[in-house]
C-alpha positions as CSV (number, residue, x, y, z in Angstrom):
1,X,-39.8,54.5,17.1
2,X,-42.1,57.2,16.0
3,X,-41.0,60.1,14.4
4,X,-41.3,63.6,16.4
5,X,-43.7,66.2,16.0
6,X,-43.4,69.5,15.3
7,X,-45.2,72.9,16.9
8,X,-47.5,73.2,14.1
9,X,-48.7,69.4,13.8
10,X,-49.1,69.7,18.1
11,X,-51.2,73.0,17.8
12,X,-53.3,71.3,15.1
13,X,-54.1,68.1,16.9
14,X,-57.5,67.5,18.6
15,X,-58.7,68.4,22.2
16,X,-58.9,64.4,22.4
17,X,-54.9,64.0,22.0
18,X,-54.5,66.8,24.6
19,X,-51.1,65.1,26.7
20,X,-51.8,61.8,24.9
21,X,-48.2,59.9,24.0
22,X,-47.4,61.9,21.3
23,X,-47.6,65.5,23.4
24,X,-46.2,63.9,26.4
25,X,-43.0,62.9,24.2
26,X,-42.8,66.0,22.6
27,X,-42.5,68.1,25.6
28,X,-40.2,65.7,27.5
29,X,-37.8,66.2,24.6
30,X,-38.7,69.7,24.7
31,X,-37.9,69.9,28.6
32,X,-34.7,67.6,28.4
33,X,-33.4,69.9,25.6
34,X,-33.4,73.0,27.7
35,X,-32.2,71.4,30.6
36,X,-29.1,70.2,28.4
37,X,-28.7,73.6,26.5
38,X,-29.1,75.4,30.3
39,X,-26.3,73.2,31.5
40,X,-24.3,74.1,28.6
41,X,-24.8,78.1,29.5
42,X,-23.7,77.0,32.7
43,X,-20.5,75.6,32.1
44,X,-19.6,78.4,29.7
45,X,-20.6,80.8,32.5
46,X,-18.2,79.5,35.0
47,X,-15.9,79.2,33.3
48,X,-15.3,82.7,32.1
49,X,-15.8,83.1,35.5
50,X,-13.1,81.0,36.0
51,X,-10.8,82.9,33.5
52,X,-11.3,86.6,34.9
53,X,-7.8,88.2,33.8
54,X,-6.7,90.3,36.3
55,X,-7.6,94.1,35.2
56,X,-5.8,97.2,35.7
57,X,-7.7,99.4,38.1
58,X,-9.4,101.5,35.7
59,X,-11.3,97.6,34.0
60,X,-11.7,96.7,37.4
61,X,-15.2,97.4,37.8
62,X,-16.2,96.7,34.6
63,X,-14.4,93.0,35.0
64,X,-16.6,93.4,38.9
65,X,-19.6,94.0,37.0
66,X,-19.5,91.5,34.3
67,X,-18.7,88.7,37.1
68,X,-22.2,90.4,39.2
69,X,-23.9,89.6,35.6
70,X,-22.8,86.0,35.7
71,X,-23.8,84.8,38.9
72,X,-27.4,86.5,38.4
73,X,-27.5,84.5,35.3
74,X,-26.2,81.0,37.2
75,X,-28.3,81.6,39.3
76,X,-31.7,82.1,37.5
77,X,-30.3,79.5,35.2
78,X,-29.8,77.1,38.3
79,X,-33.6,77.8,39.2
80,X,-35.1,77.3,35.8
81,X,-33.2,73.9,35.8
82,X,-35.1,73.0,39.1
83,X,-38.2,73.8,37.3
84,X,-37.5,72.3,34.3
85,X,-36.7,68.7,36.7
86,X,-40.1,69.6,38.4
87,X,-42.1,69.4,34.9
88,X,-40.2,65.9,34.1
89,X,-41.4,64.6,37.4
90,X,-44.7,65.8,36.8
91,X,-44.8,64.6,33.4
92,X,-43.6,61.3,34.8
93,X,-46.5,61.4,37.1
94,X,-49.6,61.9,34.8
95,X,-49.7,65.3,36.2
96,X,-48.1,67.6,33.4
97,X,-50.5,70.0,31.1
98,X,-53.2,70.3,33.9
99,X,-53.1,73.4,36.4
100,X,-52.4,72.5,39.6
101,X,-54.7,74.5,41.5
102,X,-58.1,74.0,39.2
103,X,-57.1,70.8,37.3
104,X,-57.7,72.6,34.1
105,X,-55.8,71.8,31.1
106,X,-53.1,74.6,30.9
107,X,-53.1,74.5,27.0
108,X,-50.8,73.5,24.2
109,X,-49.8,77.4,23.1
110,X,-49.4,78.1,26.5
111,X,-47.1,75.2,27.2
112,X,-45.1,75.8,24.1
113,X,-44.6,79.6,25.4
114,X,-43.2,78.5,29.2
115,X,-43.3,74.7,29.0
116,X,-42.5,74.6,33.2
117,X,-45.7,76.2,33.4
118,X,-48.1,74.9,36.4
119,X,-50.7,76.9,36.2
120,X,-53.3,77.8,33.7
121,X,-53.7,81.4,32.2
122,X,-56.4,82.5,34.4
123,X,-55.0,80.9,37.8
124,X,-51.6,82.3,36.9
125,X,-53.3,85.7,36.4
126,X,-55.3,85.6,39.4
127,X,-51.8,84.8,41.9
128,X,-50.2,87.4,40.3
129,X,-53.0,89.6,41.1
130,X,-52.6,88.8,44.7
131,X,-49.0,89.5,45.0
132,X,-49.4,92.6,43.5
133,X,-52.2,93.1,45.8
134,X,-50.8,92.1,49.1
135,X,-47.0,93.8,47.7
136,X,-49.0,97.3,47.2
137,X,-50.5,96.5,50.7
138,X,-47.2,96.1,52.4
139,X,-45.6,99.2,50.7
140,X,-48.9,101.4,51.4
């Protein structure tokens, strides 16, 4: 078994490597390890959830409050688990690295910033550039 890489020996490696073996490995132990530690946050967060003590009246709402913060984060958490499983199937399928709408490589630093990433930097700005447009146009 080869041993893993790290971030600075991935950013150094040629354009020619770009999701060779090597990067495709390192990423789908990148992506299995934050699914793991998400599921972990998970747990923990249910079961404090679990655990509420009941609170006189005047820790009531801060006991309210804290529970509204938990299920935001469960969740988020729960959707950046479907993400993450949508990279490993996409990585499974050749497809990982490359933008989906241009077929573009998305980039190693960018990859190593959001590695769920499906877009490139430029595609990714240009979408968000719509929503805003097409929000400001339903507001206006």
């Amino acid at each position: 078994m080869t041993e893993p890489i790290c971030e600075h020996t991935l950013l150094a490696m040629p354009e020619s490597d770009y999701m060779g073996p090597a990067q495709r490995r390192f990423f789908r132990d990148r992506l299995q390890r934050l699914a793991r530690e998400g599921e972990q946050a998970r747990q923990s967060a249910r079961q404090s959830l679990r655990t509420v003590a009941q609170a006189d009246p005047l820790d009531a709402a801060v006991e309210e409050e804290a529970c509204r913060h938990q299920l935001r984060f469960l969740e988020r958490s729960q959707a950046l688990q479907e993400k993450i499983f949508q990279a490993l199937r996409r990585l499974d399928g050749g497809e990982y690295g490359f933008c989906r709408v241009s077929g573009e490589p998305i980039g190693i630093p960018r990859l190593l910033a959001r590695p769920t990433t499906e877009y490139c930097a430029e595609v990714k700005a240009r979408l968000e550039q719509n929503e805003r447009h097409y929000a400001h146009q339903r507001t206006g």
